[in-house]
C-alpha positions as YAML, in Angstrom:
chain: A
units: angstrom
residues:
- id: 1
  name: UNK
  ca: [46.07, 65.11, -61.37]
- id: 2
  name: UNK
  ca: [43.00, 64.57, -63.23]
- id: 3
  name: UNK
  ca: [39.58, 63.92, -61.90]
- id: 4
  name: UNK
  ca: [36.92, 61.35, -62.81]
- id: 5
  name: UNK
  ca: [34.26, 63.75, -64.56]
- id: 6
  name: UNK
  ca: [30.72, 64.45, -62.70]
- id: 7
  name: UNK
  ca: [28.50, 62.05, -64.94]
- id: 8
  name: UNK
  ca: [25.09, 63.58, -65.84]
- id: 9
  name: UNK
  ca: [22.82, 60.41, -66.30]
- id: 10
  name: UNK
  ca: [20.44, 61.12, -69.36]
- id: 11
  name: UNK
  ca: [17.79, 59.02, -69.98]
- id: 12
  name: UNK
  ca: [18.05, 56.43, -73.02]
- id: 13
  name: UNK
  ca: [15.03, 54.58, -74.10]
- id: 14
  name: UNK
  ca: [17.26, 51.44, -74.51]
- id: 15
  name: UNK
  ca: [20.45, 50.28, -73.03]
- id: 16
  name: UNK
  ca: [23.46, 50.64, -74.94]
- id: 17
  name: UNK
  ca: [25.79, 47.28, -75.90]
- id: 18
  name: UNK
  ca: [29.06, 47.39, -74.65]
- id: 19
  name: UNK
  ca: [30.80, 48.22, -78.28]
- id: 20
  name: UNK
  ca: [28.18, 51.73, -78.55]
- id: 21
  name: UNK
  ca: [29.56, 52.32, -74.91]
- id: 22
  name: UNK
  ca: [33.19, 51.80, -76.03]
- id: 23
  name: UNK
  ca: [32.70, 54.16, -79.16]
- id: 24
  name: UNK
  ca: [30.81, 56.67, -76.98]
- id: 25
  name: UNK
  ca: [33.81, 56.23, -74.43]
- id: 26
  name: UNK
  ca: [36.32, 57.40, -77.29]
- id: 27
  name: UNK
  ca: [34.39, 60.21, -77.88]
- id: 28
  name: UNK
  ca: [34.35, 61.64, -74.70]
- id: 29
  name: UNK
  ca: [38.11, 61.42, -73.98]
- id: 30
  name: UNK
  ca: [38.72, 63.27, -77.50]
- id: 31
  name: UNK
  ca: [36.32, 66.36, -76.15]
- id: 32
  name: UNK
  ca: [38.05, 66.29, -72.70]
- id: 33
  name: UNK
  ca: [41.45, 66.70, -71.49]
- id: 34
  name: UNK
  ca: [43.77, 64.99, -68.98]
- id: 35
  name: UNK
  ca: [40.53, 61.76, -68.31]
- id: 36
  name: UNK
  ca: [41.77, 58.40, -68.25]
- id: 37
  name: UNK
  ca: [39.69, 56.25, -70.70]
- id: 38
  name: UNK
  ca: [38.48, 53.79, -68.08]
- id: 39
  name: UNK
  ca: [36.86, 57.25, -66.85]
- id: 40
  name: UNK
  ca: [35.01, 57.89, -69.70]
- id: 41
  name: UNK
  ca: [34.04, 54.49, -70.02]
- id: 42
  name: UNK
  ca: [32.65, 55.30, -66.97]
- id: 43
  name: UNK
  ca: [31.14, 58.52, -67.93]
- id: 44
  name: UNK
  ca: [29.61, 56.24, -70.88]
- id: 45
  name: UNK
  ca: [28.25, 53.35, -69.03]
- id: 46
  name: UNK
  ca: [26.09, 55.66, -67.24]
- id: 47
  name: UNK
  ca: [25.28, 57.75, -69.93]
- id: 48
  name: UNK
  ca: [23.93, 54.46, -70.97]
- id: 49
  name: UNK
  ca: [21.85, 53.72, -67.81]
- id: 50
  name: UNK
  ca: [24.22, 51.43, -66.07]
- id: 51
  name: UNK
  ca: [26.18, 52.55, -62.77]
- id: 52
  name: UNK
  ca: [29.49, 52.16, -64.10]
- id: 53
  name: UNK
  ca: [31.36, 50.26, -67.02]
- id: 54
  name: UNK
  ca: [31.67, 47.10, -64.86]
- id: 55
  name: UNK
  ca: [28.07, 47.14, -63.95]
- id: 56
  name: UNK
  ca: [27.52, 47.14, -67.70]
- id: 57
  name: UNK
  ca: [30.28, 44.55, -68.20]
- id: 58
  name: UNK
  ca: [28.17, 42.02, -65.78]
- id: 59
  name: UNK
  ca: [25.01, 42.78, -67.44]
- id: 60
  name: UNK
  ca: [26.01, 42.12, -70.98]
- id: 61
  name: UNK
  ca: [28.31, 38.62, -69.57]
- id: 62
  name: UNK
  ca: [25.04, 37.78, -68.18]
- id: 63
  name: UNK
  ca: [22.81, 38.38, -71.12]
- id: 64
  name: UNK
  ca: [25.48, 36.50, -73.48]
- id: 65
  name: UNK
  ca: [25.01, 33.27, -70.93]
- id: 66
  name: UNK
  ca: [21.34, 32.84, -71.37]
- id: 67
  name: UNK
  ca: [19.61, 32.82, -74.66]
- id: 68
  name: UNK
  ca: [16.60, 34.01, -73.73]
- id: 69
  name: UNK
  ca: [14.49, 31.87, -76.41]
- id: 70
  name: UNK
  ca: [15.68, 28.56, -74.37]
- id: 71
  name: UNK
  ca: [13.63, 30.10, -71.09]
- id: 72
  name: UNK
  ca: [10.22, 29.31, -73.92]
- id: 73
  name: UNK
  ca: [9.12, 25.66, -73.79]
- id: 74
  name: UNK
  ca: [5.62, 25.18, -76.05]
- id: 75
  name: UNK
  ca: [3.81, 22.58, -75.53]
- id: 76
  name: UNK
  ca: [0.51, 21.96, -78.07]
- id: 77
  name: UNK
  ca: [-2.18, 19.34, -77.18]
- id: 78
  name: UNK
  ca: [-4.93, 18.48, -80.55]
- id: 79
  name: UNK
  ca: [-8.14, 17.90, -79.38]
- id: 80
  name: UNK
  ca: [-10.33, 15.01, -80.95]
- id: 81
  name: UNK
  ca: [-12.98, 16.07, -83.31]
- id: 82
  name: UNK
  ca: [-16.02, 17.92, -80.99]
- id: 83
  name: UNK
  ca: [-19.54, 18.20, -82.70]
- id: 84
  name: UNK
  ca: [-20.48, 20.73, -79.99]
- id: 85
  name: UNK
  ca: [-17.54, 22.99, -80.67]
- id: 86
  name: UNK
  ca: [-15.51, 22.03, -83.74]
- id: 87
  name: UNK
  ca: [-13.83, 25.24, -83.77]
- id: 88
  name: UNK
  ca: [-11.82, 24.64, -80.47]
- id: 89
  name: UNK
  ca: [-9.09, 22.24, -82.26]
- id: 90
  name: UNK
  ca: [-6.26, 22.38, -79.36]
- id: 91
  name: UNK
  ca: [-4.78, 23.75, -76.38]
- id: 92
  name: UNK
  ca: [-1.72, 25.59, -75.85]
- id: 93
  name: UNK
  ca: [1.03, 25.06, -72.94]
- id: 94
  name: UNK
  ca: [4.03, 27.25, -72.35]
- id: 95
  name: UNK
  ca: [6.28, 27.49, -69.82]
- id: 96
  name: UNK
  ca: [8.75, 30.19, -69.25]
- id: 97
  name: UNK
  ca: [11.21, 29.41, -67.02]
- id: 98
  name: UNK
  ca: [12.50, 32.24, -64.50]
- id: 99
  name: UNK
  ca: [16.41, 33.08, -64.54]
- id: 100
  name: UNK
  ca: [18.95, 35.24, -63.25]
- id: 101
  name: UNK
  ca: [18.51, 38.00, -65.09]
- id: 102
  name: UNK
  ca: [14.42, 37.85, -64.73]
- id: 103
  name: UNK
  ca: [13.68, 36.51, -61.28]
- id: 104
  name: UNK
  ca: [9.96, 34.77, -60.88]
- id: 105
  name: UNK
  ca: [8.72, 37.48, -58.79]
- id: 106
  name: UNK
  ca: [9.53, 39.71, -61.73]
- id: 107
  name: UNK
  ca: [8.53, 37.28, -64.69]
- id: 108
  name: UNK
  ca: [4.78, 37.03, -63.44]
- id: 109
  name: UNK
  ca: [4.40, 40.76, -63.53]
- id: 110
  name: UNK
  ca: [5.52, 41.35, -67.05]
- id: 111
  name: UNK
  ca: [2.25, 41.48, -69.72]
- id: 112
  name: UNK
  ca: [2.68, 39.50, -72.60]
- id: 113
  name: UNK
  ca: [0.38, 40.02, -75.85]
- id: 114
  name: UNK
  ca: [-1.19, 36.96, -77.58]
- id: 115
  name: UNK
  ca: [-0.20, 37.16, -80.89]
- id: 116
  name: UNK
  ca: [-2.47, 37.31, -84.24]
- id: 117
  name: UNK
  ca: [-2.97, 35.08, -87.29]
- id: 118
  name: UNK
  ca: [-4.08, 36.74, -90.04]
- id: 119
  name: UNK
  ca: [-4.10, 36.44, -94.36]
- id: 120
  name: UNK
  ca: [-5.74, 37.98, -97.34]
- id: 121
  name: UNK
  ca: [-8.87, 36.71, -98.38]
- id: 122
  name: UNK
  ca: [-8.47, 34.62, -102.04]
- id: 123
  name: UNK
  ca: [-9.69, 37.67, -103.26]
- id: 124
  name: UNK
  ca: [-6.97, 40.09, -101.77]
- id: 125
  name: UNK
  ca: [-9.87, 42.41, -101.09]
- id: 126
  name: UNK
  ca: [-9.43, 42.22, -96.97]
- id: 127
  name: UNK
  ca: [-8.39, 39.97, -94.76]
- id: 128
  name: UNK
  ca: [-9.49, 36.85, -92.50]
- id: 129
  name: UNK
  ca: [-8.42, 35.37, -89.34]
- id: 130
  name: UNK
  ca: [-7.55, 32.18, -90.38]
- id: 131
  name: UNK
  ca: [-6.66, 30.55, -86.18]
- id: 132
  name: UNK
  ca: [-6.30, 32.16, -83.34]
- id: 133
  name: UNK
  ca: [-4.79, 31.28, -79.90]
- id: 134
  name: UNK
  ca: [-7.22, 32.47, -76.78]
- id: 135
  name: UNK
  ca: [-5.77, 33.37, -73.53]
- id: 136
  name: UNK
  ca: [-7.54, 31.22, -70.65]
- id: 137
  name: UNK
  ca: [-9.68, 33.11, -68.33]
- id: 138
  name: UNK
  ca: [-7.17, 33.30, -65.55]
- id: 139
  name: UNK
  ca: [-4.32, 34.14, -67.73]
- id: 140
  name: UNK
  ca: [-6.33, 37.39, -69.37]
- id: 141
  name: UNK
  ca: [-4.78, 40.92, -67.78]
- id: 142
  name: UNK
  ca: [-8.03, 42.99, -68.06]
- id: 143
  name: UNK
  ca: [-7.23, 45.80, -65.84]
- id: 144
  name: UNK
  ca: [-8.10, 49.44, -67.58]
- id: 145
  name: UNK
  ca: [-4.26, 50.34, -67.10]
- id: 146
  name: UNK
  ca: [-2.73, 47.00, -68.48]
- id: 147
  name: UNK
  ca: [-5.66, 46.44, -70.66]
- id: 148
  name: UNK
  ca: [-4.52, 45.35, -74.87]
- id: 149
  name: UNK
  ca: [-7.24, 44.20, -77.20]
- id: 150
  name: UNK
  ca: [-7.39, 43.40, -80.69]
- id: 151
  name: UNK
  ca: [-7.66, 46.47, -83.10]
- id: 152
  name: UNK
  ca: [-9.24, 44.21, -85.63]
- id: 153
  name: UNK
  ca: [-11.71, 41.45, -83.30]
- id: 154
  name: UNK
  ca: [-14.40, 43.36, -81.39]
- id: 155
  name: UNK
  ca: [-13.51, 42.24, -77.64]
- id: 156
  name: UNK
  ca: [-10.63, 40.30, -78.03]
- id: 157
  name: UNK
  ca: [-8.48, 40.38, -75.45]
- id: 158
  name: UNK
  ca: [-4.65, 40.41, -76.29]
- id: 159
  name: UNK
  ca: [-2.96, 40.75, -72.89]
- id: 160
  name: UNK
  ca: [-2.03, 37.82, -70.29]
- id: 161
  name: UNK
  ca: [0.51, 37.61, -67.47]
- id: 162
  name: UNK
  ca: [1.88, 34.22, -66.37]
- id: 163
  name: UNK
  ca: [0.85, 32.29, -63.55]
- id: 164
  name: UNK
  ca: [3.48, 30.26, -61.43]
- id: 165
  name: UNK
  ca: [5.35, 30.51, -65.00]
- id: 166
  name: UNK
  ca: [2.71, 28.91, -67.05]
- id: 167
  name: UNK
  ca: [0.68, 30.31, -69.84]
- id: 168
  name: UNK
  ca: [-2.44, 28.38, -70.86]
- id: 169
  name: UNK
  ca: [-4.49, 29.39, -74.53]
- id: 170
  name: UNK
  ca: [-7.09, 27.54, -76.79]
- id: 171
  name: UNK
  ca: [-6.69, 26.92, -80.23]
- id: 172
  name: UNK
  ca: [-9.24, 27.42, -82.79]
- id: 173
  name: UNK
  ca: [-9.82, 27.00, -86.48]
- id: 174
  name: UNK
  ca: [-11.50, 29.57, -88.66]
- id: 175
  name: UNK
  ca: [-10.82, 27.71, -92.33]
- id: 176
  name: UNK
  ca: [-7.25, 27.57, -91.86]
- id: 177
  name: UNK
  ca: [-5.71, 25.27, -94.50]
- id: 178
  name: UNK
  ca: [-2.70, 25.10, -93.21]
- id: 179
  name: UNK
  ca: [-2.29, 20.94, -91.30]
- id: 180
  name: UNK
  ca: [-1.74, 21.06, -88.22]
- id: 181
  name: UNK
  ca: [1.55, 20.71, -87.86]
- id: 182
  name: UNK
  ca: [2.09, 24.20, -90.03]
- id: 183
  name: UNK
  ca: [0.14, 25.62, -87.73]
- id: 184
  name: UNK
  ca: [2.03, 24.30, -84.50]
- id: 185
  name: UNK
  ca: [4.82, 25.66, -86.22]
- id: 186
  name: UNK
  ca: [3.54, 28.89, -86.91]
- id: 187
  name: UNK
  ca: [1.90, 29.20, -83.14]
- id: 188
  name: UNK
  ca: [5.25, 28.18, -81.21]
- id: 189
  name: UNK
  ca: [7.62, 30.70, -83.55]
- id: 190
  name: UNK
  ca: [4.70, 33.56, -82.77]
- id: 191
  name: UNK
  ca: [4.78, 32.84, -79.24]
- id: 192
  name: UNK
  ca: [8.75, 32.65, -78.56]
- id: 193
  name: UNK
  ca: [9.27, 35.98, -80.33]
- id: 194
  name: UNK
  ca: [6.35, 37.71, -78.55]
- id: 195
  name: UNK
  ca: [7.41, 36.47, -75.30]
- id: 196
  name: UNK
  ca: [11.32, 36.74, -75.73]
- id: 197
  name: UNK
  ca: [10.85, 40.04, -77.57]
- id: 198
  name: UNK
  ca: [9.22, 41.18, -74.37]
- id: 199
  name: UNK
  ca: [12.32, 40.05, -71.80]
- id: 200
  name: UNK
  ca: [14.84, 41.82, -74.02]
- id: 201
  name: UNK
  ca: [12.96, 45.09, -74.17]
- id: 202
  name: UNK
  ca: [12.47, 44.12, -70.37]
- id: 203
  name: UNK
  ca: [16.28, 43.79, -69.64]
- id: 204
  name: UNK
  ca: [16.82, 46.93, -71.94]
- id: 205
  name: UNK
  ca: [14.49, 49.57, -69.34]
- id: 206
  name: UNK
  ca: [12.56, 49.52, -72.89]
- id: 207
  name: UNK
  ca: [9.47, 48.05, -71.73]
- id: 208
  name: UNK
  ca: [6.22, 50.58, -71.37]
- id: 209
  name: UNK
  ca: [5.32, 50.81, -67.33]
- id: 210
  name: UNK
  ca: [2.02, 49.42, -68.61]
- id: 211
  name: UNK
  ca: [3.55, 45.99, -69.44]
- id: 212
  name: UNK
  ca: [4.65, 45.71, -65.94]
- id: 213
  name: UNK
  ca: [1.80, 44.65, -63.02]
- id: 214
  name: UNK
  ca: [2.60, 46.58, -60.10]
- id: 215
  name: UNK
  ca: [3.19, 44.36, -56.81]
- id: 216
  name: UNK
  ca: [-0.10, 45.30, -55.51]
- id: 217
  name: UNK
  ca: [-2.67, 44.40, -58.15]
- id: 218
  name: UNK
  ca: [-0.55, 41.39, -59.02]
- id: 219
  name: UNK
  ca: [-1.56, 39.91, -55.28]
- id: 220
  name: UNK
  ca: [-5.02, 40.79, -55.91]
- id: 221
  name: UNK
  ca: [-5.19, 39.10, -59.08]
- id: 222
  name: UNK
  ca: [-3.79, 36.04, -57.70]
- id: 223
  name: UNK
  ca: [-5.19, 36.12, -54.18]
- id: 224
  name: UNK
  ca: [-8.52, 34.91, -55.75]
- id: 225
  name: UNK
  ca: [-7.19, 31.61, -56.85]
- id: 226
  name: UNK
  ca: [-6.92, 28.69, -53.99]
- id: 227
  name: UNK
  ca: [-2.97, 26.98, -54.61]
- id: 228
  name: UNK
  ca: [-4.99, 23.49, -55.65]
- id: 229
  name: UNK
  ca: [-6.68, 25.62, -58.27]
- id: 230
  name: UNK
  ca: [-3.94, 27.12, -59.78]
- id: 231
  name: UNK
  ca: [-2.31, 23.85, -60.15]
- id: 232
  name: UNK
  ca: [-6.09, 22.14, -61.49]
- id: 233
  name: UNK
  ca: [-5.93, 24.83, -64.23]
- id: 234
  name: UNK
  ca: [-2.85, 24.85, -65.67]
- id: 235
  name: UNK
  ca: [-2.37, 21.04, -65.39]
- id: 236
  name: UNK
  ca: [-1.67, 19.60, -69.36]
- id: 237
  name: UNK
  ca: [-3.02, 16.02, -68.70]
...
């Protein structure tokens, strides 16, 4: 009577779809003898950092259910024409909206990164920022551990967490001359593949500890914000 063989987790810096775990199942039950093949699927599954084949058969069923672009709603406001500060042209509003796979309590700990608009000059000889989108204030993570700024704008902060699912940013124009509604298109397509590329590698263990706010200094960087304020700040109207 054959036994189930002792599985050895190893660590993989990504989990593995369910076709790589059937392949990898195959090839185990050619190197062994007298294992069943829904043992070395198994074996596999937790080769691949699941706890069994089923476990791995829920996650992927799961994943396959919820596109993960759909949990990204944009939302861009244009601002009139301001003498004081013609720069600041709009604001940004997403909303990403919390699901089975990434509970809320997990989804406000993940660090996102602002993404970055640049092209080469008209003379090809460097190149300019032509917009950019600027976290809000209470959005920023600026925390030495979590900390991700710009390698090519002196003191610009890259790296925001949500709060109560929201993200709030400021648009502004820097000789762009693309109309505004190229550049809503360009913002929102940046945006969804930042933040969904950040779930996946989330749901796939592949996501750097620093990109995830520990429980602790999460409540302290809420705590100082008053429930009323919160709301104030991230209101759209």
């Amino acid at each position: 009577m054959s036994t189930t063989p002792t599985p050895t987790p190893t660590p993989t810096p990504r989990k593995k779809s369910l076709g790589a775990i059937k392949k990898h199942a195959k090839e185990i039950q050619r190197e062994s003898e007298g294992h069943t093949y829904l043992e070395c699927l198994n074996l596999a599954a937790v080769k691949a950092g699941f706890q069994n084949y089923n476990h791995a058969f829920n996650h992927a069923t799961l994943l396959a259910k919820v596109r993960l672009s759909d949990l990204v709603k944009c939302e861009i406001k244009w601002n009139e024409f301001r003498p004081a500060f013609p720069e600041r042209v709009g604001d940004l509003f997403v909303t990403v909206t919390p699901s089975q796979l990434i509970p809320e309590n997990v989804l406000q700990r993940l660090v996102f990164f602002c993404p970055e608009f640049w092209i080469d000059s008209e003379t090809g000889s460097y190149e300019r920022e032509h917009f950019r989108i600027d976290s809000a204030y209470f959005n920023r993570v600026t925390g030495i551990e979590y900390l991700k700024e710009s390698t090519k704008v002196k003191r610009g902060v890259l790296s925001f967490h949500l709060l109560k699912n929201h993200w709030r940013a400021s648009i502004f124009d820097y000789g762009t001359k693309l109309s505004r509604d190229e550049m809503a298109v360009q913002i929102k397509r940046a945006v969804i593949d930042q933040i969904t590329d950040t779930l996946e590698r989330y749901l796939s263990e592949d996501l750097e500890p620093a990109r995830i706010i520990s429980q602790e200094n999460h409540a302290h960087m809420v705590d100082v914000w008053e429930a009323h304020d919160i709301q104030r700040m991230l209101d759209t109207v």
